[in-house]
Backbone as JSON Lines, residues from 0, in Angstrom:
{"i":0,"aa":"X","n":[250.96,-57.81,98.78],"ca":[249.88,-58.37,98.0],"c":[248.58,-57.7,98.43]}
{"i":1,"aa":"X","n":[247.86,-57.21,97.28],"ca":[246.43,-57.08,97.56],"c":[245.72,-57.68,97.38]}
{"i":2,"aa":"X","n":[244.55,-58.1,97.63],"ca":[243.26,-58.98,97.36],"c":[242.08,-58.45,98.04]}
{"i":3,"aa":"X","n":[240.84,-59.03,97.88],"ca":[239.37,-59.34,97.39],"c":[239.44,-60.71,97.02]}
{"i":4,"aa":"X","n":[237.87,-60.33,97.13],"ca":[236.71,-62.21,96.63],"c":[236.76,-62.18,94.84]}
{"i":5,"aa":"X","n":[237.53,-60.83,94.58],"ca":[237.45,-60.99,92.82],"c":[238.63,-60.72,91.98]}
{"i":6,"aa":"X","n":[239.65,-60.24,92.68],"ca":[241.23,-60.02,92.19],"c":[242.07,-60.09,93.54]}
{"i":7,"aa":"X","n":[243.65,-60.51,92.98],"ca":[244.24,-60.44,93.93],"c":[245.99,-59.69,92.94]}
{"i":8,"aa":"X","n":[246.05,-59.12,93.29],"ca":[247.66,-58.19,92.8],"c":[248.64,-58.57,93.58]}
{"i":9,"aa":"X","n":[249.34,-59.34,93.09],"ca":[250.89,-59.81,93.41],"c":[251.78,-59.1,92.74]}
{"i":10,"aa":"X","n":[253.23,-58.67,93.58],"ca":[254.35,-58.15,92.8],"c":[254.81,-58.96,91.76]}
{"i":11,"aa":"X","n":[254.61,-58.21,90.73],"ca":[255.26,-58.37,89.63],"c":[256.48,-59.42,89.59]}
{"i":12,"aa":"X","n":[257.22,-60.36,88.71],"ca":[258.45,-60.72,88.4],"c":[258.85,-60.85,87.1]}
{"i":13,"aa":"X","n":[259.79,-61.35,86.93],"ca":[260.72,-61.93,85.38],"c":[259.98,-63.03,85.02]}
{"i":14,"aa":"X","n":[259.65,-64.05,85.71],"ca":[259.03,-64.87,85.39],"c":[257.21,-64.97,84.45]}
{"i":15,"aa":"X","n":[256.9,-63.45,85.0],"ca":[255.51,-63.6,84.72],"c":[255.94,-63.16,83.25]}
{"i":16,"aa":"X","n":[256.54,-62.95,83.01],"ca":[256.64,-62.93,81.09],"c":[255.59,-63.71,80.24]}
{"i":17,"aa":"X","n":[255.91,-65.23,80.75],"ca":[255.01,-66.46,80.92],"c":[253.41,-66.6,80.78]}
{"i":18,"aa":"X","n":[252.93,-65.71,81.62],"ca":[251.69,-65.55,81.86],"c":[251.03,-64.58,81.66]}
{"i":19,"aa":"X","n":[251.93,-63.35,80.8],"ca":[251.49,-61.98,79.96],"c":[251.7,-62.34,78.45]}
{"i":20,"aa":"X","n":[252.52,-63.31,78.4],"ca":[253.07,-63.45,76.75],"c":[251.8,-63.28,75.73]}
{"i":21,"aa":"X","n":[250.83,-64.04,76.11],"ca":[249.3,-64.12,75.25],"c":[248.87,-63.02,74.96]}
{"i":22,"aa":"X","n":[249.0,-62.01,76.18],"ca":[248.53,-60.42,75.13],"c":[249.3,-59.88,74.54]}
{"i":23,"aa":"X","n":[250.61,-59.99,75.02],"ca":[251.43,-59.19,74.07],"c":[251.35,-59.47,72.24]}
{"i":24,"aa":"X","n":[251.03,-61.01,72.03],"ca":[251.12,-61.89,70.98],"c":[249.8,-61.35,70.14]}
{"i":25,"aa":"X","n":[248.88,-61.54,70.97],"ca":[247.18,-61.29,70.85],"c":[246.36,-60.26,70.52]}
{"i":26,"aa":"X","n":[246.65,-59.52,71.71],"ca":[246.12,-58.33,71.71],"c":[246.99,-57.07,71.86]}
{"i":27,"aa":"X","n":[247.87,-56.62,70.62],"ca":[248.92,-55.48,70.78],"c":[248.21,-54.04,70.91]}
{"i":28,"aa":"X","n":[247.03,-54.14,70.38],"ca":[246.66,-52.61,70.8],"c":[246.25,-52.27,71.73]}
{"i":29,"aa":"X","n":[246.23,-53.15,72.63],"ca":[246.39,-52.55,74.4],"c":[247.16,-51.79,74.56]}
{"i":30,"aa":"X","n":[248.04,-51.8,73.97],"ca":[249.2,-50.8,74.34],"c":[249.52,-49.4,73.43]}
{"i":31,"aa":"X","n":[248.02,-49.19,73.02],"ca":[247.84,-48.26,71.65],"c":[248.6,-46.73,72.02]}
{"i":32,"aa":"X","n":[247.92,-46.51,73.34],"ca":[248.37,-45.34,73.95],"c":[249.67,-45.24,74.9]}
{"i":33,"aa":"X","n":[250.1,-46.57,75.17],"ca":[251.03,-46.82,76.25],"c":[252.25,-46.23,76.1]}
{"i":34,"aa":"X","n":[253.06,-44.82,76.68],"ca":[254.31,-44.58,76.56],"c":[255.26,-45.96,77.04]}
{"i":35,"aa":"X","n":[255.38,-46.99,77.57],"ca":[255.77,-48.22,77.55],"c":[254.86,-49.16,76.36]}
{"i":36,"aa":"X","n":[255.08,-49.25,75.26],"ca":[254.6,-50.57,75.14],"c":[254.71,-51.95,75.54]}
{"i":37,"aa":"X","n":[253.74,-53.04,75.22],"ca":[254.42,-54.64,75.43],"c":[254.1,-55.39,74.61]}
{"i":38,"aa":"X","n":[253.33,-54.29,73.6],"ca":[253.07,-55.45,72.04],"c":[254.31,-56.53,71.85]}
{"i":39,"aa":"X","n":[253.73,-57.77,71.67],"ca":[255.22,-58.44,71.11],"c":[255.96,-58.9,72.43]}
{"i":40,"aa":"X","n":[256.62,-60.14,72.19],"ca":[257.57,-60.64,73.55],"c":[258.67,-59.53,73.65]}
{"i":41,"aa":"X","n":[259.29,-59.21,72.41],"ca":[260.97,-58.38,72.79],"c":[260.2,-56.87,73.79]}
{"i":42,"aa":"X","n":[259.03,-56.36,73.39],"ca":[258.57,-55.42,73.71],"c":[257.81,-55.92,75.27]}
{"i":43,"aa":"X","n":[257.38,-56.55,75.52],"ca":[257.03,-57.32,77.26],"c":[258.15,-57.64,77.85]}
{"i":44,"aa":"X","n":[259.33,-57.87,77.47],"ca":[260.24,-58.57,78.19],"c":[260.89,-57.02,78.75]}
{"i":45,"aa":"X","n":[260.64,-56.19,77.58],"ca":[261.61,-54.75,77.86],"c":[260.8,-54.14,79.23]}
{"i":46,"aa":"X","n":[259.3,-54.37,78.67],"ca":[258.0,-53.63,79.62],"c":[258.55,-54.07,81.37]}
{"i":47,"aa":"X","n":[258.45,-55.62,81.19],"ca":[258.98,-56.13,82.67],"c":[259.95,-55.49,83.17]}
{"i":48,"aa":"X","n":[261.28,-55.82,82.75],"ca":[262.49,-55.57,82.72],"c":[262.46,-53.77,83.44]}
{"i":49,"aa":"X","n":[261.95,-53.48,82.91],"ca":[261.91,-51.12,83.45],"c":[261.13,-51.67,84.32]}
{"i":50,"aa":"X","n":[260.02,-51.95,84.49],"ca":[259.08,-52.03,85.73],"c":[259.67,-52.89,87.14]}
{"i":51,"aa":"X","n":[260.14,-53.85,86.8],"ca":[261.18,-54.48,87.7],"c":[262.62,-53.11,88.08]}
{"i":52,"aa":"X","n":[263.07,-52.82,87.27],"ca":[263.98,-51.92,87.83],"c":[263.79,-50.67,88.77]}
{"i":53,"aa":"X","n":[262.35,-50.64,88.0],"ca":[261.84,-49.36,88.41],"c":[261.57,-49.38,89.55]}
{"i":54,"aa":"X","n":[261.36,-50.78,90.56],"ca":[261.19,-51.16,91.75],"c":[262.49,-51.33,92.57]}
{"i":55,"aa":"X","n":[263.23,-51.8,92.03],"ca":[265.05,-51.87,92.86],"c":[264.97,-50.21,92.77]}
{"i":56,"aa":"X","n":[264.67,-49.41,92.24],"ca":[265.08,-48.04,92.08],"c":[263.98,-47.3,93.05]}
{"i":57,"aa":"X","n":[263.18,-47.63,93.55],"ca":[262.27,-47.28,94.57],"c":[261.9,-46.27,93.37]}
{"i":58,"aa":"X","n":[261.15,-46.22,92.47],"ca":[260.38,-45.36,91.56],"c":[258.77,-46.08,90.85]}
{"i":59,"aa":"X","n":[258.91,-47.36,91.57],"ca":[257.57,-47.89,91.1],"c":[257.38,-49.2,91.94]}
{"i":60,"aa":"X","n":[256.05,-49.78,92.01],"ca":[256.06,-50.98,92.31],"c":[254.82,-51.14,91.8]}
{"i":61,"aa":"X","n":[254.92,-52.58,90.77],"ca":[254.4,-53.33,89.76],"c":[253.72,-54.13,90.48]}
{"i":62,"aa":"X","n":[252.91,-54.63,90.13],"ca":[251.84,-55.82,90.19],"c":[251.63,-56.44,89.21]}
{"i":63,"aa":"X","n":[251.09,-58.03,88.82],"ca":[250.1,-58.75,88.2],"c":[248.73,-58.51,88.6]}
{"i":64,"aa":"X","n":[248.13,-58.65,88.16],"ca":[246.77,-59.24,88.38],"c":[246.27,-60.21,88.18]}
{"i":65,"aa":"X","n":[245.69,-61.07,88.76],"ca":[244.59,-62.17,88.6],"c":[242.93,-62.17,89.13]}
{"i":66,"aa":"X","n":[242.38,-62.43,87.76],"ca":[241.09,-62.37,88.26],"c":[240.41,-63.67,89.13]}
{"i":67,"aa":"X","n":[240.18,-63.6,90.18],"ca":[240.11,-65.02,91.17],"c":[238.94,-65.78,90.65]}
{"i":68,"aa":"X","n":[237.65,-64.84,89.23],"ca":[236.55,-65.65,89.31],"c":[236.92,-66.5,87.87]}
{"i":69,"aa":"X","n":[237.93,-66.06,86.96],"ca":[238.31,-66.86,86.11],"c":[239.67,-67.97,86.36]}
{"i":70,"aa":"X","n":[240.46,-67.42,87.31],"ca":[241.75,-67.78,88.1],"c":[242.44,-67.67,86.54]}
{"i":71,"aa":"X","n":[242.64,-66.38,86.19],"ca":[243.77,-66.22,85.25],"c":[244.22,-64.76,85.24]}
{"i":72,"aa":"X","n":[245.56,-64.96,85.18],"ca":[246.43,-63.63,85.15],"c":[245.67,-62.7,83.85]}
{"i":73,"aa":"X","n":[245.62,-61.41,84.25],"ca":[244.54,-60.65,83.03],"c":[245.49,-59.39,82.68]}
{"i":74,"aa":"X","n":[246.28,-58.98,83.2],"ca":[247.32,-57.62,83.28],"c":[248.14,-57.4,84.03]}
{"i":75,"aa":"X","n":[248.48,-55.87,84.39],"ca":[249.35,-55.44,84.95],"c":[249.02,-53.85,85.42]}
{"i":76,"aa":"X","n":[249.39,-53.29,86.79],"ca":[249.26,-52.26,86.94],"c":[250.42,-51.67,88.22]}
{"i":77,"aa":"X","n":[250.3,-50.75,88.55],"ca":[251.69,-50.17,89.38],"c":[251.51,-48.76,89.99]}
{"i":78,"aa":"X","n":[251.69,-48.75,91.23],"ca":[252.28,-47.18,91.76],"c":[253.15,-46.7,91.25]}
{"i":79,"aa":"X","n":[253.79,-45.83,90.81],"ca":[254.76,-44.91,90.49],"c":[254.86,-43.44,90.65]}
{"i":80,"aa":"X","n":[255.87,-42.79,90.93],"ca":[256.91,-41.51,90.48],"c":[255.84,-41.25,92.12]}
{"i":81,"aa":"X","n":[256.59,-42.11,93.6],"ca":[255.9,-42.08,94.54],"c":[257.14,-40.75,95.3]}
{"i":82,"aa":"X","n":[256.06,-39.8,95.88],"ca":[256.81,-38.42,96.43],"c":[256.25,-38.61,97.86]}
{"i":83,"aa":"X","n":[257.54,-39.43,98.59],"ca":[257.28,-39.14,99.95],"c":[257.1,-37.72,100.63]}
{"i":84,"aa":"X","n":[258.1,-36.52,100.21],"ca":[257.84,-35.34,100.77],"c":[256.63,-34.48,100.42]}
{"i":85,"aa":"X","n":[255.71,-35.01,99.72],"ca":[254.26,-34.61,98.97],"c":[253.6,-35.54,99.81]}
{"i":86,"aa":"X","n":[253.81,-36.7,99.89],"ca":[252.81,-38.02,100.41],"c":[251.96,-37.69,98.99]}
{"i":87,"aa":"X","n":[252.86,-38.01,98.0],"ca":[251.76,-37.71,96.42],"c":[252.8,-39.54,96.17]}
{"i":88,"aa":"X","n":[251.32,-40.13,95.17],"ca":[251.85,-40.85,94.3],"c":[251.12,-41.34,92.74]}
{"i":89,"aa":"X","n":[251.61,-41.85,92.04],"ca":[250.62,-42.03,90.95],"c":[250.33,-43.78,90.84]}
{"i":90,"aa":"X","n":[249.41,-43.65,89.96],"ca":[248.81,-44.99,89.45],"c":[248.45,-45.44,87.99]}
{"i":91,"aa":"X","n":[249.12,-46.14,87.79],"ca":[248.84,-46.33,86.24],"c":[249.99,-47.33,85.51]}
{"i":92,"aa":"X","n":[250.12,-47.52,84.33],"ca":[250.54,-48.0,83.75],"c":[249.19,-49.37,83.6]}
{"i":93,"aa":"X","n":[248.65,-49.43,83.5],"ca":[247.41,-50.18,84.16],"c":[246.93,-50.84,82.85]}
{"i":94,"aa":"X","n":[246.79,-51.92,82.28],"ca":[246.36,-52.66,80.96],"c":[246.06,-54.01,81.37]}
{"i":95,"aa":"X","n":[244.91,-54.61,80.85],"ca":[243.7,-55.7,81.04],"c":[243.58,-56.24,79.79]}
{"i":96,"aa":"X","n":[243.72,-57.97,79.73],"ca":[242.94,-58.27,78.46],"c":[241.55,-57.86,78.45]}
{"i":97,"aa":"X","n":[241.34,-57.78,77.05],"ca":[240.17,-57.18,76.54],"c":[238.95,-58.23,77.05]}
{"i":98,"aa":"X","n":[238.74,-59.73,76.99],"ca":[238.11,-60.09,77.35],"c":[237.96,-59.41,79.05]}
{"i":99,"aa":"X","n":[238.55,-59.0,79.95],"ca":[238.59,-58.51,81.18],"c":[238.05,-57.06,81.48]}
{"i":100,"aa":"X","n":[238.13,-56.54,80.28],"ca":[237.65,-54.27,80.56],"c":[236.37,-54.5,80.65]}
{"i":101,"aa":"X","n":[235.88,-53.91,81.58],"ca":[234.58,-53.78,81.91],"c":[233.56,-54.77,82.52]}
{"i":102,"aa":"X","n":[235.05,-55.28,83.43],"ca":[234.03,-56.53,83.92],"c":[233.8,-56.37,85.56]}
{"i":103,"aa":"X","n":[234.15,-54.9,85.63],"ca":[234.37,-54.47,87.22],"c":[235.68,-54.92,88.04]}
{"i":104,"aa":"X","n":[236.65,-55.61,87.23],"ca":[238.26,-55.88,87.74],"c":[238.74,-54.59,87.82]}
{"i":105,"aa":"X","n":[238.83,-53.91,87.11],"ca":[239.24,-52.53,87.11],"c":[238.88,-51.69,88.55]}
{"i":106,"aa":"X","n":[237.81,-51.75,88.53],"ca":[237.46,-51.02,89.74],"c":[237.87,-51.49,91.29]}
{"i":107,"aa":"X","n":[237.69,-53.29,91.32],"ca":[237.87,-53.94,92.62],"c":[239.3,-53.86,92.23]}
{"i":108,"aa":"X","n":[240.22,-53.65,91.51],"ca":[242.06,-53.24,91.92],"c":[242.14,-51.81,92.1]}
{"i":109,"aa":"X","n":[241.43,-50.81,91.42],"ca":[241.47,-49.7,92.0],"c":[241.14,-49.59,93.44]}
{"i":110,"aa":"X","n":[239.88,-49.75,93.5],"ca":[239.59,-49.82,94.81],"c":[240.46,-50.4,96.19]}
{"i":111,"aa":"X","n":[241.25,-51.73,95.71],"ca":[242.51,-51.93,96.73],"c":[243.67,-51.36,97.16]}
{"i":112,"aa":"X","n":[243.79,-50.76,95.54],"ca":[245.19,-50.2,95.54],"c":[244.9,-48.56,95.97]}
{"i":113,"aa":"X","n":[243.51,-47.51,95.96],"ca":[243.53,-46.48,96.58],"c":[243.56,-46.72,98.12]}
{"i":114,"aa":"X","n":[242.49,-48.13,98.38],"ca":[242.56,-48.34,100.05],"c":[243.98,-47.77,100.32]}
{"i":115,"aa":"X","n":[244.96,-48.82,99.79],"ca":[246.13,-48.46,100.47],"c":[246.83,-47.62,100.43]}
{"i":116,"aa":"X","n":[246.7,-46.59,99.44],"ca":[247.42,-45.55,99.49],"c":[246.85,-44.77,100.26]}
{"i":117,"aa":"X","n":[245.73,-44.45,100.47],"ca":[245.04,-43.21,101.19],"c":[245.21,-44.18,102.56]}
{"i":118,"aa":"X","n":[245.05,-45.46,102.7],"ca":[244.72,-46.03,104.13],"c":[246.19,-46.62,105.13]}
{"i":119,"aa":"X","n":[246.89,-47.33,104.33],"ca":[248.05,-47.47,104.64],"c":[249.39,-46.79,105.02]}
{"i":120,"aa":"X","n":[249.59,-46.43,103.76],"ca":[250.29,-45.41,102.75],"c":[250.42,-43.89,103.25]}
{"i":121,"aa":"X","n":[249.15,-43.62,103.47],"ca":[249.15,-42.16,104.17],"c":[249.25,-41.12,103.07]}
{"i":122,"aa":"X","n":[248.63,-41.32,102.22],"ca":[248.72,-40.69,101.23],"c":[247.56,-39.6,100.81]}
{"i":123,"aa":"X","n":[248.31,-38.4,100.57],"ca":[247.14,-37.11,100.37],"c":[246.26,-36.74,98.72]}
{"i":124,"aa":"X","n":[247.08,-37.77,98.32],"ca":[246.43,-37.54,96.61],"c":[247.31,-38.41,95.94]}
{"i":125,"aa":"X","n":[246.14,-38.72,95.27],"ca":[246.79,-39.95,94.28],"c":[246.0,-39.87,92.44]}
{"i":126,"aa":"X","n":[247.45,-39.81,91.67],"ca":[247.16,-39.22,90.42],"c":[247.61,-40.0,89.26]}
{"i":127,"aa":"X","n":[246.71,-39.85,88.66],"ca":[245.85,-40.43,87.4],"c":[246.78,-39.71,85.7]}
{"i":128,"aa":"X","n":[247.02,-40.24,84.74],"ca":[247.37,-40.37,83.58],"c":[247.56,-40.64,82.72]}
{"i":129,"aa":"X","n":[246.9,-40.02,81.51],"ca":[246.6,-41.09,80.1],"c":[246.72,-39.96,79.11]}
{"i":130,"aa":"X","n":[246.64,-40.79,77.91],"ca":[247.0,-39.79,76.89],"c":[245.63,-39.45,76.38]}
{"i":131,"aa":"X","n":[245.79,-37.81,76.13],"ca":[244.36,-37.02,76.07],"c":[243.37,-37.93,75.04]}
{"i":132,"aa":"X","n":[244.04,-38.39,74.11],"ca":[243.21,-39.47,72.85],"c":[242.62,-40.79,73.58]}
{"i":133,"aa":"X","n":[242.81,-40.97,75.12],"ca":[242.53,-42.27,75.37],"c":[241.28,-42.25,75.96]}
{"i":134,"aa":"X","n":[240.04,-42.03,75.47],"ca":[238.78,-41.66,75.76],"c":[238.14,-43.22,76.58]}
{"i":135,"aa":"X","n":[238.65,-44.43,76.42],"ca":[238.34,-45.69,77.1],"c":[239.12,-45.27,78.6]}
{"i":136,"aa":"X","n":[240.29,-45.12,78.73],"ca":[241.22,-45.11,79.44],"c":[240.44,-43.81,80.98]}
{"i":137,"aa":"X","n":[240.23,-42.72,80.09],"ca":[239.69,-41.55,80.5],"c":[238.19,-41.59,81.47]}
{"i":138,"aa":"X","n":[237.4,-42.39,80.85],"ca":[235.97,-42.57,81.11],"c":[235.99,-43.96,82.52]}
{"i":139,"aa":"X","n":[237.35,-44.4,82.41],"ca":[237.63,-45.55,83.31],"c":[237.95,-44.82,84.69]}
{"i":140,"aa":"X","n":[238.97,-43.84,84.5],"ca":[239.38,-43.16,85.82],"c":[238.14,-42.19,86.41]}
{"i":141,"aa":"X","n":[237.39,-41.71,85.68],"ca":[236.68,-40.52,86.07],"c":[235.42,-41.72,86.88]}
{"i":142,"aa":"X","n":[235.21,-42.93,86.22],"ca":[234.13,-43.68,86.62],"c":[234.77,-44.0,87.92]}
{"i":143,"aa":"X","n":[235.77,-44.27,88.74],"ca":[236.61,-44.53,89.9],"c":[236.6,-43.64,91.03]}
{"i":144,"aa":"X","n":[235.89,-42.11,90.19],"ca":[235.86,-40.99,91.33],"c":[236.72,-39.87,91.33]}
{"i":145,"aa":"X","n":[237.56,-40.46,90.15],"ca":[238.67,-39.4,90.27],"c":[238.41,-37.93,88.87]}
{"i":146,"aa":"X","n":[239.04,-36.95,89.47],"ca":[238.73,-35.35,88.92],"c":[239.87,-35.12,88.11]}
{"i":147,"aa":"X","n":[239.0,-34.42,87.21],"ca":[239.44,-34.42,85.85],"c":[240.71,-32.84,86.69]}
{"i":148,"aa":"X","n":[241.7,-32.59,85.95],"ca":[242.34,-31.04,86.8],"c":[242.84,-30.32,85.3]}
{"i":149,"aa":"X","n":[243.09,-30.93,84.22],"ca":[243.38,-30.67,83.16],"c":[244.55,-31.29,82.19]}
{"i":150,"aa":"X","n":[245.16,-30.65,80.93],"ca":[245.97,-31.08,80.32],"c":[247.7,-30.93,80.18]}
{"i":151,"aa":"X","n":[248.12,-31.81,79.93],"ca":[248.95,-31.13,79.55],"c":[250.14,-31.16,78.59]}
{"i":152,"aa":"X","n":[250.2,-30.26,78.06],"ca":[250.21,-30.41,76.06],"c":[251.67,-30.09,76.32]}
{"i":153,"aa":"X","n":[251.15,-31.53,74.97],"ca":[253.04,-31.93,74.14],"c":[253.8,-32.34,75.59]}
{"i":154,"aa":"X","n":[253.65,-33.22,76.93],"ca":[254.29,-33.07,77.76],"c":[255.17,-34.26,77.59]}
{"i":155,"aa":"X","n":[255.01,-35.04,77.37],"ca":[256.42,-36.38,76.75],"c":[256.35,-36.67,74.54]}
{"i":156,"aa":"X","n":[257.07,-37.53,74.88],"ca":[257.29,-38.05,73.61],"c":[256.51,-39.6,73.58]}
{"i":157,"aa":"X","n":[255.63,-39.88,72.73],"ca":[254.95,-40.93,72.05],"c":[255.74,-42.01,71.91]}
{"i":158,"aa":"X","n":[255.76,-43.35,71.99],"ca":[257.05,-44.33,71.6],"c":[256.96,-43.96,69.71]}
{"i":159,"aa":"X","n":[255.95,-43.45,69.03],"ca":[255.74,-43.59,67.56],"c":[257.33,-42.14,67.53]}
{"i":160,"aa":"X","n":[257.13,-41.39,68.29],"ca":[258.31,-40.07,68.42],"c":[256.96,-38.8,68.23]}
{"i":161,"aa":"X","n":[256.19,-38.6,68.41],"ca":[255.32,-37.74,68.49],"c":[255.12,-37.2,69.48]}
{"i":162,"aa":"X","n":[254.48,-36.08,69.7],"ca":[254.48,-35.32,71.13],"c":[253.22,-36.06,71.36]}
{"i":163,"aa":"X","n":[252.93,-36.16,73.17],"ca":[251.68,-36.54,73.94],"c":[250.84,-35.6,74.42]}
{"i":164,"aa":"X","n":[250.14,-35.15,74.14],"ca":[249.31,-34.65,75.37],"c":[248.29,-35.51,76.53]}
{"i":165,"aa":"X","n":[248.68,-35.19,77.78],"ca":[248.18,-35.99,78.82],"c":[247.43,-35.14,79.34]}
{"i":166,"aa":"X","n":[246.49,-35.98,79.55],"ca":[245.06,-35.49,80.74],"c":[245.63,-35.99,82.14]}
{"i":167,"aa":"X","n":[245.36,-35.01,83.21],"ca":[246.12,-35.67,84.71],"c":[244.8,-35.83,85.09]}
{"i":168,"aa":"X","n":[244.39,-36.38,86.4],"ca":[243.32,-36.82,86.82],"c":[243.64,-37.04,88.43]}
{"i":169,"aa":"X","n":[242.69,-37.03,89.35],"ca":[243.46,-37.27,91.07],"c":[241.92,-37.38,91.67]}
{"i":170,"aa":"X","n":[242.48,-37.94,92.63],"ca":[241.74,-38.24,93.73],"c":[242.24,-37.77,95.1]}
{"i":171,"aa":"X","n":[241.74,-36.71,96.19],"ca":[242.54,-36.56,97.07],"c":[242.05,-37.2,98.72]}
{"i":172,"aa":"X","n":[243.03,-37.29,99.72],"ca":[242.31,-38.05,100.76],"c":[241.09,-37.8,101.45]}
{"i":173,"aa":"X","n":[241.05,-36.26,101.19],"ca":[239.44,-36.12,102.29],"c":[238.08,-36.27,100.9]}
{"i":174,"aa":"X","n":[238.84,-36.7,99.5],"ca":[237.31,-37.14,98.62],"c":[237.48,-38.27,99.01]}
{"i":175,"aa":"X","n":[238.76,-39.21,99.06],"ca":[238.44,-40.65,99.13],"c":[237.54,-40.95,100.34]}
{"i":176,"aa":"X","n":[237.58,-40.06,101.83],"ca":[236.91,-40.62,102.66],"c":[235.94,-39.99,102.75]}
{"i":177,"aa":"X","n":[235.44,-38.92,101.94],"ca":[234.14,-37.97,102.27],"c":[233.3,-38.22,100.86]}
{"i":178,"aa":"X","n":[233.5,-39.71,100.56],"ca":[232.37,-40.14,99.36],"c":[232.7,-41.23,98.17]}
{"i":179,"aa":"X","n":[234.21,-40.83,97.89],"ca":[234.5,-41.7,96.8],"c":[234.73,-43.11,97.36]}
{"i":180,"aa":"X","n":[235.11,-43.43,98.41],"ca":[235.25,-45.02,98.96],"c":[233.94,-45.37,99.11]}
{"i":181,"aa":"X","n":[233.29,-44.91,99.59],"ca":[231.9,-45.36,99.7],"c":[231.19,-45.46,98.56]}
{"i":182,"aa":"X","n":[231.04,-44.42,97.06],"ca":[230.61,-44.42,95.85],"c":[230.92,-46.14,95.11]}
{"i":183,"aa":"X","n":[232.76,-45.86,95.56],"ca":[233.36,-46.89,94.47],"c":[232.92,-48.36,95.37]}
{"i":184,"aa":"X","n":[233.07,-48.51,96.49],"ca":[232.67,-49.96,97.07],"c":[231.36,-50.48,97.05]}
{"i":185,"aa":"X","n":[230.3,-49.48,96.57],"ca":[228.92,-49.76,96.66],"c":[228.87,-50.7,94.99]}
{"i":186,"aa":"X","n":[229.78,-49.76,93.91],"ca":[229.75,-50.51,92.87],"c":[230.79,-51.75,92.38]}
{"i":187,"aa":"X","n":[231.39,-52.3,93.43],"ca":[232.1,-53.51,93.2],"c":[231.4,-54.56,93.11]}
């Protein structure tokens, strides 16, 4: 578990279906860009379901989120495709009700979840991914500290069946401690 005085990220379960169901129902274009969608319960239950596996499979580990100043579950976000022989891992899958973007939650779970990778974790770089069209998504990571490195075209398939192009994005350990921890904690 991570936490702060303003979010706290618990592992993920089956159960939290429960307490995500409202966006899936609500707000489906959260998941506009998402190679996972969770529009819709059959489509959240599937979302859980891989993200849960993806954790028995040591290939991800999921979180909830709760924002502690509203005390309500607001999303979901996760480490993944973690390369011990790199000490590389990624971050993302990452979606917020809309009442929640831009309310600085984003940043105080980033901010926990790089602590621990660069602090815990031991981790030399930690990397960022969205689809090149996701200009909200995009302007979120770069505001976190993290460097743009480039694209890369047609690299998966779209759930629509279309090719993606992804923007990668990273942060590495001697930026996190030679400015970006200090940048990003000044603005929490």
């Amino acid at each position: 578990m991570l936490e702060n005085e303003v979010v706290k990220l618990r592992p993920l379960k089956t159960e939290d279906i429960e307490l995500l169901s409202w966006y899936s129902l609500n707000e489906p274009t959260l998941w506009e860009y998402s190679l996972q969608p969770a529009n819709g319960l059959d489509n959240m239950n599937l979302y859980i379901e891989k993200a849960l596996q993806d954790k028995v499979n040591k290939k991800s580990y999921p979180f909830i989120v709760l924002d502690k100043r509203k005390n309500e579950y607001v999303g979901s976000t996760r480490f993944y495709y973690y390369q011990l022989q790199y000490n590389t891992v990624q971050l993302g899958f990452t979606w917020y009700g809309k009442d929640f973007q831009g309310t600085g939650l984003n940043k105080n779970c980033k901010y926990l979840m790089l602590s621990f990778a660069f602090e815990t974790l031991g981790m030399e770089r930690v990397e960022f991914r969205a689809d090149n069209n996701n200009k909200k998504s995009i302007a979120a990571m770069k505001s976190i500290g993290s460097t743009v490195e480039g694209v890369l075209r047609q690299n998966c398939s779209a759930p629509n069946g279309s090719r993606r192009d992804s923007v990668v994005l990273s942060i590495l350990k001697n930026e996190w401690f030679n400015g970006v921890k200090t940048s990003l904690a000044s603005r929490l």
